[in-house]
C-alpha positions as CSV (number, residue, x, y, z in Angstrom):
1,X,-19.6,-1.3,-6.4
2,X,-16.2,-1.6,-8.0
3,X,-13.7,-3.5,-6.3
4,X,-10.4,-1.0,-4.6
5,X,-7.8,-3.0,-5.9
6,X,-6.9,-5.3,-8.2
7,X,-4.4,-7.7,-8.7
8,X,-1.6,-7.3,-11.9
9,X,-0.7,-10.5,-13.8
10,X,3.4,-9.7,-14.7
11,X,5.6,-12.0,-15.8
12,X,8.3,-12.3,-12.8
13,X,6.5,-10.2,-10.1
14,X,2.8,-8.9,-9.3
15,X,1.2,-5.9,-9.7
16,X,-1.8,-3.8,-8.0
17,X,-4.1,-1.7,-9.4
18,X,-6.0,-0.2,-7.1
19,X,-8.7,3.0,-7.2
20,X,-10.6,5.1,-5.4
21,X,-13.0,8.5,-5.6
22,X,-9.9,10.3,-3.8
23,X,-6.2,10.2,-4.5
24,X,-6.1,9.4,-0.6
25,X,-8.5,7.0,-1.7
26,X,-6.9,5.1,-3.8
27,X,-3.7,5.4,-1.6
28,X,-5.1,3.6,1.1
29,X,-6.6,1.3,-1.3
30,X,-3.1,0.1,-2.6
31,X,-1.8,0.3,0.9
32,X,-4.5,-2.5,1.8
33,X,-4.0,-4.3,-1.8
34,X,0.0,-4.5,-1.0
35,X,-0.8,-6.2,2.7
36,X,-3.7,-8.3,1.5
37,X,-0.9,-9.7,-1.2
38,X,1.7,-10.4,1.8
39,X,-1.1,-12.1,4.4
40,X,-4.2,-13.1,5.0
41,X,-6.0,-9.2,6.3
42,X,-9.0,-11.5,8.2
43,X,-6.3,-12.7,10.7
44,X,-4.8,-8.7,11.4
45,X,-6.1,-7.0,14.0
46,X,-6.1,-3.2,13.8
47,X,-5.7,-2.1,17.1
48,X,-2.8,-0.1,17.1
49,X,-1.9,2.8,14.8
50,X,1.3,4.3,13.4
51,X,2.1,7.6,12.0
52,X,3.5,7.4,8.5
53,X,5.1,10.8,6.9
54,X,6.6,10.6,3.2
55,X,8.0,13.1,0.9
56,X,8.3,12.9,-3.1
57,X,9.1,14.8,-6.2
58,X,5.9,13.9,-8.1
59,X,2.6,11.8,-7.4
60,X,3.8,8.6,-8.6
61,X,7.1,8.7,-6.5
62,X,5.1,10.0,-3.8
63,X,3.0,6.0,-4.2
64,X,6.5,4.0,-4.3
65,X,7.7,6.4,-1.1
66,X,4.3,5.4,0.6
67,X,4.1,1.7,0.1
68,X,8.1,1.1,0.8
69,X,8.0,2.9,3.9
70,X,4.8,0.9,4.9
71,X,7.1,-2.1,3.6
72,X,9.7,-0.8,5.5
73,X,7.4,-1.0,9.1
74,X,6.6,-4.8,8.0
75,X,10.0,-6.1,6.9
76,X,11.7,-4.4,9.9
77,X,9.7,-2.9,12.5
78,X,7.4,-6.7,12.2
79,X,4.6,-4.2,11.9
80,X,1.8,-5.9,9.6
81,X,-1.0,-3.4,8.7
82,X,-4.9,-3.9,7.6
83,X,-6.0,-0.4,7.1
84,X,-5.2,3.3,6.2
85,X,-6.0,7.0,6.8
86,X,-4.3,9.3,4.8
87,X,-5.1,12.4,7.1
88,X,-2.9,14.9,4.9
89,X,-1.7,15.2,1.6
90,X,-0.5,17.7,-1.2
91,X,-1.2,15.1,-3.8
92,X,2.1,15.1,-5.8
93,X,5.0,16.0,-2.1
94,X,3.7,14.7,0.9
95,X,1.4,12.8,2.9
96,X,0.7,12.0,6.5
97,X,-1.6,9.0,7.3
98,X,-2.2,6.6,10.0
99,X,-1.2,2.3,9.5
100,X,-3.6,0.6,11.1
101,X,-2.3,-3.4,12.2
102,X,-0.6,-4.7,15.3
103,X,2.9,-6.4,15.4
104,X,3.3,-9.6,13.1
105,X,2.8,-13.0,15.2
106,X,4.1,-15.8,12.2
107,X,1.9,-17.8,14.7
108,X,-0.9,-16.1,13.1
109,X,0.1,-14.0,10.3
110,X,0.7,-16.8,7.6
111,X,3.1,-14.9,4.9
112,X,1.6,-15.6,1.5
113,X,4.0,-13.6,-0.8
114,X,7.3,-11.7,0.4
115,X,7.7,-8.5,-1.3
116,X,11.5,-7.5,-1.4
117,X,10.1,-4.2,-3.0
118,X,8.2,-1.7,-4.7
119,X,9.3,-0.4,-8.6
120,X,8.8,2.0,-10.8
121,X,8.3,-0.6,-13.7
122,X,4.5,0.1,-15.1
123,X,3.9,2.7,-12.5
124,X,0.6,5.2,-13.1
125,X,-1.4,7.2,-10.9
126,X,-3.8,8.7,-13.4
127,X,-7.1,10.2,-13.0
128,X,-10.7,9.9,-15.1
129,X,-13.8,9.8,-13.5
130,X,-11.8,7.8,-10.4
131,X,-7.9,7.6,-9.2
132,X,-6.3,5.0,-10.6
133,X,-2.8,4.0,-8.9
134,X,-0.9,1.3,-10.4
135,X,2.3,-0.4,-8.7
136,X,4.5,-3.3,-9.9
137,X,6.1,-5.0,-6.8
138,X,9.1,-7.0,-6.5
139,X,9.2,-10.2,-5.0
């Protein structure tokens, strides 16, 4: 079985490439790659769930609107996240999903990376005989 993500050696920041059979797929999967960059996902509990709603002009800036909004409920909300359900999407406008995590305890949530933000720079979301979303992250 082929892994969902991947990580991106880059010079100055780290990347993700992550797939799946579904664009939603493969939207989660980067979802997960991004949080399992930022802390360790064993130590996350997934008992609560947020809603998360995002609009874009096209499919790749509809990837950057999903992960820095999910970026946005860790860096401010101290939401930290393990996994995703995209319940609704358009594919290229809009999606609604469900963040699965609890509220970060630094007690037990040991930051491995901090990720100040998600760029355009190398950006793909293509599609062969899988999604492929790729995603260049500043940190």
């Amino acid at each position: 079985m082929q892994q969902p993500y991947e990580t991106i050696n880059h010079t100055a920041d780290v990347g993700l490439k992550a797939s799946g059979v579904t664009l939603a797929e493969a939207f989660e999967n980067a979802a997960t790659g991004m949080f399992s960059l930022i802390s360790d996902l064993e130590n996350v509990g997934s008992g609560a769930a947020l809603d998360v709603y995002v609009e874009a002009e096209d499919r790749e800036t509809l990837l950057v609107e999903w992960l820095n909004e999910l970026l946005y409920l860790f860096e401010v909300d101290h939401w930290i996240f393990k996994h995703f359900r995209i319940e609704d999407t358009d594919g290229e406008h809009y999606l609604r999903a469900k963040a699965f995590g609890e509220e970060l305890d630094l007690g037990r949530h040991q930051i491995k990376i901090q990720i100040k933000a998600v760029t355009y720079h190398m950006l793909k979301v293509e599609h062969d005989d899988r999604w492929i979303a790729q995603v260049i992250f500043d940190v």
